[in-house]
Every structure is written in structure tokens, then in C-alpha cells.
C-alpha positions in Angstrom: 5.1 -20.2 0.7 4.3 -16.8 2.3 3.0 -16.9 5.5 -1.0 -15.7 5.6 -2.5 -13.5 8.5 -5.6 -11.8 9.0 -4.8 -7.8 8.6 -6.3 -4.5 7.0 -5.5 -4.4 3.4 -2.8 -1.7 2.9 -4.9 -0.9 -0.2 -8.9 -1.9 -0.1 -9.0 -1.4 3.6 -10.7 -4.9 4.4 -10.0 -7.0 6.9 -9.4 -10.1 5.0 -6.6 -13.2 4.9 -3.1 -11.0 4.1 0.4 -11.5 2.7 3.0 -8.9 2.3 3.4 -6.4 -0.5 6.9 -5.0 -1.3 6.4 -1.3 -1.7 7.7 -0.4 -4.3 8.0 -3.5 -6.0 10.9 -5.9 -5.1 11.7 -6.5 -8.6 13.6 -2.5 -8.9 16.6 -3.5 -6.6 19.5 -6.3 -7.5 19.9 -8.6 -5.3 21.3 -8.5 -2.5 18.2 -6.3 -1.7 18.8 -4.3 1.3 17.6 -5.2 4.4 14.9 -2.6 5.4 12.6 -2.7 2.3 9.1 -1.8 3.1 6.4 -4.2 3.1 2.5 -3.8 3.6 -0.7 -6.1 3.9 -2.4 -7.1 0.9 -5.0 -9.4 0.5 -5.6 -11.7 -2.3 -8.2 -9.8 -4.5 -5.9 -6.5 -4.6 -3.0 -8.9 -5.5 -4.4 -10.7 -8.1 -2.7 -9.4 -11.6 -0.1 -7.0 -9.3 3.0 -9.4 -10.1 2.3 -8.9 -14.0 1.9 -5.1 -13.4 4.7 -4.6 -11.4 7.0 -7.1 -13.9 5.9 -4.4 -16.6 6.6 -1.3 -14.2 10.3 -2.6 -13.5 10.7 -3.8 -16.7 9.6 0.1 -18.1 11.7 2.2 -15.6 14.9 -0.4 -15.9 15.3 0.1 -19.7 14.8 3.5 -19.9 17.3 6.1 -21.1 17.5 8.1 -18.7 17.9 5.1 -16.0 20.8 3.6 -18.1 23.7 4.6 -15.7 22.7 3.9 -12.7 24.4 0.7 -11.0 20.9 -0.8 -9.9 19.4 -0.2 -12.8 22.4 -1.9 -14.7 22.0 -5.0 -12.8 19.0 -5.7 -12.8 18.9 -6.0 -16.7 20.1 -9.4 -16.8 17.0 -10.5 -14.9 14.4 -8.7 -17.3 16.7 -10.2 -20.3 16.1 -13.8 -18.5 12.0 -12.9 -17.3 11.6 -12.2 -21.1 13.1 -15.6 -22.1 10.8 -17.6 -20.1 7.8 -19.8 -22.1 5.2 -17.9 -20.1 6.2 -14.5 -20.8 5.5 -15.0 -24.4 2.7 -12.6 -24.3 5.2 -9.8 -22.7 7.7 -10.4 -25.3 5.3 -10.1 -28.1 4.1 -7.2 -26.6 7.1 -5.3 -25.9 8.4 -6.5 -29.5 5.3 -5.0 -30.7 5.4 -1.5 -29.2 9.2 -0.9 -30.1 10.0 1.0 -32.8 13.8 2.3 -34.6 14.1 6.1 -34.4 17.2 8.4 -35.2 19.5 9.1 -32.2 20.4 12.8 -32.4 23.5 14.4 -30.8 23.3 17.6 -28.2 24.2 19.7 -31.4 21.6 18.0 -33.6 23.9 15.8 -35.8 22.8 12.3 -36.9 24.2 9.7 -34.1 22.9 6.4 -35.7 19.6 4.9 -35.0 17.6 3.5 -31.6 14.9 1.7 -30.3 12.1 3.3 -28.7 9.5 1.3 -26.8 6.4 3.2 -26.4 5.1 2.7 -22.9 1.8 2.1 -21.4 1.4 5.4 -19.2 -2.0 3.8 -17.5 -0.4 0.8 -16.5 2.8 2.9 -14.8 0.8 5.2 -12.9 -1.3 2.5 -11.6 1.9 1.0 -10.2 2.3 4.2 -8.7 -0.5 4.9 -7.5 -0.3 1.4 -5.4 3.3 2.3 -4.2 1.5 5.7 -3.1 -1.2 4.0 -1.2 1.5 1.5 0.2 3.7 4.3 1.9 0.6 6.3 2.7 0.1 2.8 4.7 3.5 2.8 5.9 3.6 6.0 7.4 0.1 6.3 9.3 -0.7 3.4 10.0 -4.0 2.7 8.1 -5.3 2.2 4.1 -6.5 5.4 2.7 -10.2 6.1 3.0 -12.2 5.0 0.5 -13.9 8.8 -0.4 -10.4 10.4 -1.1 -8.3 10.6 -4.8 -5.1 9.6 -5.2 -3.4 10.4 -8.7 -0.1 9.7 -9.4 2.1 10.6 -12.5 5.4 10.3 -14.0 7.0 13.5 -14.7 9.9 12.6 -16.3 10.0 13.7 -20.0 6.8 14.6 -19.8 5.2 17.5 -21.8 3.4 20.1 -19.2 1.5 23.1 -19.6 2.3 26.4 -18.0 -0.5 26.3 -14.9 0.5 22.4 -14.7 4.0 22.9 -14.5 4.0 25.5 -12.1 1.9 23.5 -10.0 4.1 20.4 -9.8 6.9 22.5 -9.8 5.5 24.4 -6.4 4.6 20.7 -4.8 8.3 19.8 -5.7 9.8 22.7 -4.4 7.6 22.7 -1.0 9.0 19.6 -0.3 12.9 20.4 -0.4 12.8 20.8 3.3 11.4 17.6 4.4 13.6 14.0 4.9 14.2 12.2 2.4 14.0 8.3 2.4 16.4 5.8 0.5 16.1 2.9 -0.1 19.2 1.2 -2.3 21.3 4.0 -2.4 19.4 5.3 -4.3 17.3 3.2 -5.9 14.2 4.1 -4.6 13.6 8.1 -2.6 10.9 9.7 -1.7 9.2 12.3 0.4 6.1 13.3 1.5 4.2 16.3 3.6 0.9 16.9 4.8 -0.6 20.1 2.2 -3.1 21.0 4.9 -3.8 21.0 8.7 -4.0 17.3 9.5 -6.9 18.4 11.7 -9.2 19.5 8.7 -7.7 16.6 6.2 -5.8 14.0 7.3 -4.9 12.4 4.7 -4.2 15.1 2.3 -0.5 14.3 1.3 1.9 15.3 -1.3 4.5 12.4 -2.1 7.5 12.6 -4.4 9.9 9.3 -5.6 12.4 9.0 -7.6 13.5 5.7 -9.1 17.2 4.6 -10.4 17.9 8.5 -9.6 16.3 9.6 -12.7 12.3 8.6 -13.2 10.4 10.7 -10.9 6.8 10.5 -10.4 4.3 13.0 -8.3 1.7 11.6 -6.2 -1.7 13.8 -4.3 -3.9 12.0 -1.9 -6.8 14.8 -1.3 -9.0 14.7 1.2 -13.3 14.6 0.0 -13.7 17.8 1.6 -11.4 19.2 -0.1 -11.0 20.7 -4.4 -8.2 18.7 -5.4 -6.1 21.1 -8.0 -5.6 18.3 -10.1 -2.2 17.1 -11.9 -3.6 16.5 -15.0 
């Protein structure tokens, strides 16, 4: 049973009865998980549904293409294959089953390489996951929840379709980073960065965060400040 304490939600902010939240989700790295995983208060009402959402997050990232090659990613396959076989995930198997479809596989040179499936993916319910891990290493790193009056958006960038003004925005957010540490978790597994985007003086929580998952699913992240326009990531 997980030990209870009274703490400041890492994500409402209220001082209620607390457990530990694995930031990002637990479920992304094969066991044996590395020692120094990241873990923040969360009290029961911002928990309730998260184990679902974050079983559907893993579940998402694990299996995609691009993911396929990397050693984590790889090993924790046999655990979604074995989630999925459970009685009470019934409703996620008939809900993955139902969003997957066969498509034609293509080669670099546009031949015919055989046929696929394709499982179309819930983008609400992935970059609320990210949002949480967002606000979870926001709490890592200073300390305290986000305020209630600022935005946090979050968004998956890879194969993602972008507009010109878009794109060069979240280009110039990526590139601005490029100079600050990066953390890993997993070798590799899990990286991110983050910088302030304005004086910390005049907005203190204004932050620009950047992960990567399984090396190859990255996802952008703003926290704004109310005081300040946020440019918007679309």
C-alpha cells in the first residue's frame, strides 16, 4: 500500500492527503527501472482515472513506428501484450481493436512493401498525459504546483503536420534550448529540457520544456505566465 502524507498537490495545488506520482509515467521504462525516477505529490481527486490515461499514453508511444527500435521500448511490449490480455481491460482492447485499421506499407522509393496496421490515436488523451508530466517537472524543479491563472499546453510534434508561422515557432523554442542540460532518465528513455522564456522576475513561471520519449516521440510544452500573450502552439 503506498504510504499517504499530507503535501501540496504537484498538480491542483491543494494541501490535501498525498501519494506519489511517477513523472512521466512508470509504465515507459522495463523493469529494472532506474533508480532516480522522479516522483511528485498527488492527491486522490487529480489521481483518480490517471492510471487508465497513463496505461493508454505508454501503451500509444510503446507501439509506435518510430519507437520500434529502441531497447526500452522493445521490452516493454510484452507487458502491454499481457495488460491487454487481462479480463478488465476488455474495454481497452475493444477499443484499440476498434481504432486500428490495415494500410499499404510503402518503401523510401514508393514501391508496394505489403500491408500494416495503423492505430489511430487519441491526440486529447496524449497531450493530457503530457501536460501532467509538464506540470509534474515544473513541480520538480521549483518547488511548487503551477498557479492556477497560467496555460500550460503541451503537444506531440512528432509526425505532426505544421504550418509555416507554427513551425517556425516550435522550431525557434527547440533551437533556443540546444544550450541548456539535458536530463535522462533510462538511457534514454525519457529527456528533457527546459528554460525560463522571460525574466523570472516579471514571470516566473513562464517555461519552455522539451521531452523526448524512446528517443523518437517528442512533445513541446509552454507554461505562460497571465500577464503575459502566450504565442500559442496551436
Amino acid at each position: 500500500m503506498k504510504s499517504k502524507r499530507v503535501a501540496r498537490c504537484a498538480y491542483c495545488g491543494r494541501s490535501r492527503l498525498t501519494t506519489r506520482d511517477h513523472v512521466p509515467p512508470k509504465g515507459l521504462f522495463p523493469p529494472p527501472r532506474p533508480p532516480d525516477l522522479i516522483t511528485v505529490p498527488i492527491c486522490g481527486r487529480c489521481n483518480r482515472g490517471t492510471p487508465r490515461e497513463d496505461e493508454y499514453f505508454r501503451n500509444m508511444v510503446a507501439m509506435h513506428v518510430n519507437a520500434a527500435d529502441h531497447p526500452a521500448a522493445q521490452a516493454v511490449l510484452p507487458s502491454i501484450w499481457r495488460s491487454l490480455e487481462r479480463p478488465q481491460a476488455r474495454g481497452l482492447r475493444t477499443d484499440l481493436i476498434s481504432h486500428m485499421q490495415e494500410v499499404a506499407r510503402m518503401s523510401p522509393f514508393g514501391l508496394y512493401a505489403g500491408t500494416m496496421l495503423r492505430v489511430d490515436i487519441d491526440m486529447n488523451r496524449i497531450h493530457a498525459v503530457a501536460e501532467r508530466i509538464t506540470r509534474g517537472l515544473f513541480y520538480h524543479h521549483e518547488g511548487r504546483p503551477v498557479p492556477d491563472d497560467c496555460l500550460v499546453s503541451a503537444m506531440c510534434v512528432t509526425g505532426r503536420t505544421m504550418e509555416g508561422d507554427l513551425q517556425d515557432h516550435v522550431f525557434g523554442l527547440a533551437q533556443a534550448l540546444n544550450e541548456h542540460k539535458t536530463y535522462d532518465l533510462g538511457d534514454g528513455t525519457f529527456r528533457y529540457r527546459f528554460a525560463h522564456v522571460e525574466e523570472e522576475k516579471k514571470a516566473p513561471n513562464s517555461t519552455v520544456w522539451l521531452f523526448s520519449i524512446y528517443e523518437a516521440i517528442e512533445f513541446i510544452a509552454l507554461i505562460v505566465d497571465a500577464s503575459l500573450e502566450c504565442p500559442g502552439t496551436g
